[in-house]
Residue, then its C-alpha position, 0 to 999 in steps of 0.5 A: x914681815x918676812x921676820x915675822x913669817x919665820x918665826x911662825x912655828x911649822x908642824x910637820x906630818x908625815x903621810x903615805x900615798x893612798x892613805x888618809x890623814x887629818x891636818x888640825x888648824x892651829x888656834x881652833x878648837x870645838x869651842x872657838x867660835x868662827x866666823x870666817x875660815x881658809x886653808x891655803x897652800x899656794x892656791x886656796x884649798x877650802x872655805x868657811x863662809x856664812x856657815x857654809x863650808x866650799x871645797x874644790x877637791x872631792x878628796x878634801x873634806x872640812x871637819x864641822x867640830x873643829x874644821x880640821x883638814x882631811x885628806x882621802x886618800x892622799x897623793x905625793x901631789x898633796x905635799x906642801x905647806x897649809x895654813x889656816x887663817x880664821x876670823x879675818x886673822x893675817x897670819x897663822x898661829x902655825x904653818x902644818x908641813x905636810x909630806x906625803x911619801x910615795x913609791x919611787x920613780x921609775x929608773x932609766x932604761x937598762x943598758x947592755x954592758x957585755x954578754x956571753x951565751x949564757x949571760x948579761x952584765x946590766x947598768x941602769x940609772x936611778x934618782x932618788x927623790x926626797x920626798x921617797x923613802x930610800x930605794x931598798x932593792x930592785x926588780x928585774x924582768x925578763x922577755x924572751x923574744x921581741x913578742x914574749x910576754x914579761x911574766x914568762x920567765x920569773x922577776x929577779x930580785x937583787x939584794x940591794x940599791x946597787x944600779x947594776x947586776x949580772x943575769x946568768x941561766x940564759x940560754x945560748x942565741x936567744x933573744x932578750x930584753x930587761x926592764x927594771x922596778x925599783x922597791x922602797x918600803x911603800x912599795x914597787x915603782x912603775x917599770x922603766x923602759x925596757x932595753x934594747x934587744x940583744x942575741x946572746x952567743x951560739x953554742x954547739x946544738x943540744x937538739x936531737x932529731x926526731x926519726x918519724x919514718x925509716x925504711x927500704x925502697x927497692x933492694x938498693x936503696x933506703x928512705x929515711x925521714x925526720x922532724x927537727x929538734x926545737x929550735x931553742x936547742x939549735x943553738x945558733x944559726x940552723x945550716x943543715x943536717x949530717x947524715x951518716x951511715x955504715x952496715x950493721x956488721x962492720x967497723x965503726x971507722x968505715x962510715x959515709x957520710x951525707x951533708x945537707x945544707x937546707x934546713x927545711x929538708x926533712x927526708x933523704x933517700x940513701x942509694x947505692x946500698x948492698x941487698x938485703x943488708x941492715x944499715x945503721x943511719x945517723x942524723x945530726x943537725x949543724x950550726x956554726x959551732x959545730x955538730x949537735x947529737x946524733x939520732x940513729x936508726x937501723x934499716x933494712x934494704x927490702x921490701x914488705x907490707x905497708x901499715x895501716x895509714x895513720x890519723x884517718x880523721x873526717x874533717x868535714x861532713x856534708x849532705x853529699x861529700x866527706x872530706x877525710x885525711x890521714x898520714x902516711x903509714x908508720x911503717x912503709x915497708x916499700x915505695x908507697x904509690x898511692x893510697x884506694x879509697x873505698x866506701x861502703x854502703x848499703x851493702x855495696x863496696x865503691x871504689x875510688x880512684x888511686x889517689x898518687x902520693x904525690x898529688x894529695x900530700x899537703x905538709x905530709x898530710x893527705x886529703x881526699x873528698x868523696x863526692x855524690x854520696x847520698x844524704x843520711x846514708x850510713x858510709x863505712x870509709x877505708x884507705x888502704x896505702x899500696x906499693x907496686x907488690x902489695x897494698x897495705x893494712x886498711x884503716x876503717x872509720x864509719x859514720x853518716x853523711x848530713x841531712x840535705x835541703x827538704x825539696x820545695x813545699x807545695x802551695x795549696x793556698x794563697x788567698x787574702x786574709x782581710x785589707x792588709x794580711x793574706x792567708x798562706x798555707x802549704x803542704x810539707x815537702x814530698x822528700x826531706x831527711x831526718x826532719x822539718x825543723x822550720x819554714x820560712x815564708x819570703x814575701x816582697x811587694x812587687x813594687x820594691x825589690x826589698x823582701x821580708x822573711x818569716x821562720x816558722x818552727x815546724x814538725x815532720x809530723x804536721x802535713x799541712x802549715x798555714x800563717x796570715x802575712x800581716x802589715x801589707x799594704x792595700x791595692x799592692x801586688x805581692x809575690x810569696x814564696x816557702x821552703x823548709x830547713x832542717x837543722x843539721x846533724x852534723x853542726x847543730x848551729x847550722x841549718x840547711x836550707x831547702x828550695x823555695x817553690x815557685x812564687x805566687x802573685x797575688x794582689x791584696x784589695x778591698x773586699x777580695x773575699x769577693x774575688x775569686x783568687x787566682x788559679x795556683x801554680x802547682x809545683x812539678x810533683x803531683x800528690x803521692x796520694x793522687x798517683x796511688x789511688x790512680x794507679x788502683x783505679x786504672x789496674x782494677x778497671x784493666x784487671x775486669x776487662x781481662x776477664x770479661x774478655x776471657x769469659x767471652x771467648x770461652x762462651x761465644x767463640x768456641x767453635x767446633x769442627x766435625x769428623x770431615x772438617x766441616x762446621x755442623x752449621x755448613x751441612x745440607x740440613x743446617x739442623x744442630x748435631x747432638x753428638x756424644x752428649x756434647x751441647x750446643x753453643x749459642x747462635x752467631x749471625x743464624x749459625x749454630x756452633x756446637x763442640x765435637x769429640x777430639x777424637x772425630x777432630x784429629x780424624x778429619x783433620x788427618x782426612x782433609x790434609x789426604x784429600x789435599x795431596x792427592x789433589 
């Protein structure tokens, strides 16, 4: 038997991954006739029974012409050896040998043989399976750092299936790790396992550092500041900076020099120096190979102006305060001790408090909050640095501050509706900003703790709002509230929220159309509208009584006195006096009061006053 197998021919086909292919059964063609069939491996792989074909994998199908076996796509799995057996036959007419090639196995984790600063000798691993067509090249990938992402440097790609290679162009005291693709003429394989991380060696620093301030601080000393190179030209461990300085008009050999052994200092104030003289100051950064490039500057010892503050920024806007920050001046020209902040408004210039260099500086950065400003209100802001000689050039912005929270609408309605709605209707609220943009009605029933909340779209222009709160329950007490939002003009995704009015209680029960509905707590605030008409009111009422006054005293209360002093009423005959053409007045209590001449006035008065001295 075993004779008989290998004598049985063998067909071979040649397939490639992901592509489809058609295995014909030896012996069957579209005019045999076929009753039962089965193709088998190992393990049965389709069928042809009672006219029906039966598959397992959905990639096989069985061809109804000639019932050949198709495979799509195809996988290196599907590599074996198929026979077709039909009508009860025993043993094949040939046996299909089927290969299907694939891309190659993914090679061993590279190893670090030796490296420099600028470079690295890798060794892999690589197995060749037989089924694969030959490994041709490979693909290596590089990572800088242990976070890096694997495309940020470009793959390199050898010219051949040597398991080895040299990677140069590194840079110096830098991080690193490979991983490896191997290539075939079917394509890339999976990546290997990337290798360990190595620090390649240092050199001598590239970097220079970058000089952000340099000026003079009293008559003796300078100030210097600086920002240090990128780190990836550092080049090595990162101990510090060397300062050098020398006056402008001398030897370059008589130089002093300053080492700082931090390398989160970024300042340095140089004392001791000559008045008035111009310095040339240099700065260079160190790591264990040695000194990198220096940086210089020229400064002057002495005093002047402080620029302008730098980056004056708003940070955040709200209804009452701006929070603002800036930078300090490019050109300090002195000791700056502090920064004013000033504000404008409506005509008028506020001026805040003297912010110290020392408390409002956060990473060089300062920061500053204006409080109890008012909302909507235009604001004009300027900073201004001072020494103790000078205050410095003003840096200006403009802008507005948020609209705040409309105050509480007043309630003029709370009734029920029908069994299960109340009818809730309100006024717009008496101060508010901008606009009223929504409402929104908080409800709860007294017997839960849980609320319920409605928004409303609304308009500044619509004085009075109503809705129907529906889906209560019947014999329940409820609590209602409403307050107004307005969207911000500041951030449009915010909305600020006003204060809610008082809540209203009421009960909702059958027939309350009957009831009459409890009495409204107003709000604190009366309507504008009432306040105004009263104060009319009462100002007219209080203007005629001024007159009616007036008129009265001026026709009934106008006595007149004769040429001795004496009321006409006071004289023996007690008859009205006709004096002159003057007219009598009215009576009062039975006296006549009439108006004499002022001339006869001023001689009685004159007379009396002799009659009481010689008395």
């Amino acid at each position: 038997m075993g004779l008989y197998i290998e004598n049985i021919p063998v067909v071979k086909y040649v397939a490639v991954a992901g592509r489809n292919i058609t295995i014909s059964c030896p012996g069957v063609n579209e005019h045999s006739l076929i009753d039962t069939l089965i193709w088998k491996t190992t393990q049965t792989v389709a069928e042809y029974v009672n006219g029906l074909p039966l598959v397992n994998n959905p990639r096989i199908t069985l061809l109804p012409d000639n019932f050949s076996l198709h495979i799509s796509p195809t996988s290196s799995a599907d590599t074996a050896e198929y026979t077709c057996l039909f009508n009860d036959r025993h043993s094949p007419e040939a046996i299909a040998d089927l290969l299907v090639q694939d891309v190659p196995d993914p090679p061993g984790r590279p190893l670090v043989v030796s490296f420099t600063s600028r470079s690295v000798d890798l060794s892999w691993a690589h197995s060749q399976d037989a089924r694969n067509a030959p490994v041709t090249n490979f693909i290596i990938e590089t990572r800088v750092g242990e976070n890096g992402d694997w495309n940020q440097v470009s793959p390199i790609y050898t010219k051949s299936n040597l398991a080895s290679y040299q990677v140069t162009d590194l840079l110096p005291f830098t991080v690193y790790s490979f991983r490896i693709i191997a290539v075939n003429e079917l394509g890339h394989s999976a990546p290997s396992k990337e290798s360990y991380y190595f620090v390649t060696l240092r050199e001598a620093p590239t970097g220079k550092p970058v000089t952000t301030i340099a000026h003079n601080t009293s008559a003796t000393s300078v100030y210097i500041s600086w920002k240090p190179p990128p780190p990836d030209t550092i080049l090595g461990e990162f101990l510090g900076y060397r300062i050098t300085y020398r006056t402008r008009d001398r030897h370059a050999e008589d130089v002093k020099e300053i080492y700082i052994r931090d390398s989160t200092v970024e300042s340095h104030e140089i004392h001791n120096l000559e008045t008035y003289t111009q310095y040339l100051v240099s700065i260079q950064v160190f790591n264990p190979e040695g000194l990198g490039p220096p940086t210089t500057v020229l400064v002057m010892t002495d005093e002047g102006v402080p620029t302008k503050p730098r980056n004056l920024s708003v940070l955040e806007i709200t209804s009452t305060t701006i929070r603002i920050s800036w930078l300090e001046p490019e050109k300090r020209n002195g000791v700056i001790h502090g920064y004013r902040v000033y504000y404008v408004y409506q005509n008028q210039t506020l001026l805040h408090l003297p912010i110290l260099k020392n408390d409002a500086a956060q990473n060089s950065v300062f920061y500053y909050t204006l409080t109890n400003l008012k909302p909507y209100t235009d604001y004009r802001i300027i900073v201004t640095a001072f020494t103790l000689k000078y205050d410095g050039e003003p840096s200006e912005v403009s802008l507005r501050t948020d609209v705040g929270g409309p105050s509480p609408p007043k309630v003029v309605n709370l009734t029920c509706h029908s069994l299960d709605s109340l009818f809730f209707s309100w006024r717009i609220p008496r101060v508010y900003h901008a606009s009223i943009d929504f409402y929104i009605v908080n409800y709860r029933n007294l017997e839960y703790e849980d609320t319920h909340e409605r928004r409303l779209s609304a308009n500044a222009s619509i004085v009075e709002s109503s809705m129907v709160i529906h889906n209560l329950t019947t014999n329940s007490a409820y609590e209602v509230k409403v307050r107004a939002a307005t969207v911000s003009t500041v951030n449009p995704k915010k909305v600020v929220l006003g204060t809610y009015c008082e809540p209203i209680k009421i009960t909702l029960r059958a027939n309350c159309e009957q009831y009459q509905p409890p009495p409204l707590r107003h709000n604190p605030y009366v309507d504008q509208e009432l306040v105004i008409l009263a104060g009319i009111v009462i100002g007219c009422f209080g203007l005629l009584l001024i007159i009616l006054a007036i008129v009265l005293w001026r026709k009934c209360f106008h006595a007149s006195y004769d040429a001795g002093g004496q009321r006409p009423s006071e004289r023996n005959d007690h008859k009205p006096v006709q004096s002159n053409g003057w007219k009598t007045s009215c009576d009062s209590n039975g006296i006549v009061q009439t108006s004499i001449p002022s001339e006869e006035y001023i001689n009685g008065q004159q007379q009396a006053m002799i009659d009481r001295f010689h008395r």
